[in-house]
C-alpha positions in Angstrom: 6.9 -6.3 -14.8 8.3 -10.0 -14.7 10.1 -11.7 -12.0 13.5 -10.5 -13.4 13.3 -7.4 -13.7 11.2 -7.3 -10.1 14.7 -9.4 -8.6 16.9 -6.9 -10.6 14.8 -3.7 -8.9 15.0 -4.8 -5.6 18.5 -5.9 -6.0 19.5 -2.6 -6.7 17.4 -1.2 -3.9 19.2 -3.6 -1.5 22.6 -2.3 -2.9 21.7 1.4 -2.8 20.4 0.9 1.1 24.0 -0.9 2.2 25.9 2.0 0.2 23.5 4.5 2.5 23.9 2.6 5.5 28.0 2.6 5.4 27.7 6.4 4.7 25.7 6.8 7.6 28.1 4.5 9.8 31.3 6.6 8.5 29.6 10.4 9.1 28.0 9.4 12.5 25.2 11.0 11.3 23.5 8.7 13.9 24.1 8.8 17.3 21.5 7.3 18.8 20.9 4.5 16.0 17.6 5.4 14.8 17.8 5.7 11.7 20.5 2.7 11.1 17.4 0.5 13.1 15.1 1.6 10.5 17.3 1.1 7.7 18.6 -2.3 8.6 14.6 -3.0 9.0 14.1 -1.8 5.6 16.9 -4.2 4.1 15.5 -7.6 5.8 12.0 -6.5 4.6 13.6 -6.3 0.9 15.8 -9.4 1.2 12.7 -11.2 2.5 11.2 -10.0 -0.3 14.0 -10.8 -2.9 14.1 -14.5 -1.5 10.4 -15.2 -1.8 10.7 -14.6 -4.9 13.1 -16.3 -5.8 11.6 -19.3 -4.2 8.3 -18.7 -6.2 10.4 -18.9 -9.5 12.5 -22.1 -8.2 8.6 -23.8 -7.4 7.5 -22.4 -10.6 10.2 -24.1 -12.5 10.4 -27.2 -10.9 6.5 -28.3 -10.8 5.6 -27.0 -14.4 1.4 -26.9 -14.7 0.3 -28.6 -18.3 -3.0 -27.7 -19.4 -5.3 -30.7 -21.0 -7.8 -30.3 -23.1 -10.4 -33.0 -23.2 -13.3 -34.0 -25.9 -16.1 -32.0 -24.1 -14.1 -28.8 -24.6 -12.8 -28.5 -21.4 -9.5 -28.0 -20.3 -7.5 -29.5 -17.3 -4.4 -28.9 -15.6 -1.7 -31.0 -14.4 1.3 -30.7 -12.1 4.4 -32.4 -13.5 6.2 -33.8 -10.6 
């Protein structure tokens, strides 16, 4: 699975949680906020989540590795800066 579709997944997971988490709020399903702690743990995990990855893809982009090959064979990489 590539990055994409990875951010695309756990956008949707993020999405479906909120909907869940307004339904919740609206029945008072929840009195004592238990399960609106655990769910509002679960979203900062996955937005954690979402934004390390999307900082792994910005780094990814921006410092591009080059691979060298050299007369013996060998083959060395580079970071473009």
């Amino acid at each position: 699975m590539g990055e994409i579709d990875m951010a695309q997944e756990l956008d949707l997971k993020i999405l479906k949680l909120r909907a869940d988490m307004i339904c919740l709020v609206r029945e008072g399903m929840d009195e004592d906020g238990t399960v609106l702690r655990r769910m509002l743990a679960e979203l900062e995990r996955l937005e954690n989540f979402r934004s390390a990855l999307r900082n792994q893809a910005v780094e990814v982009r921006a410092y591009p590795i080059a691979a060298h090959g050299d007369l013996s064979g060998g083959t060395h990489a580079s970071l473009a800066v």
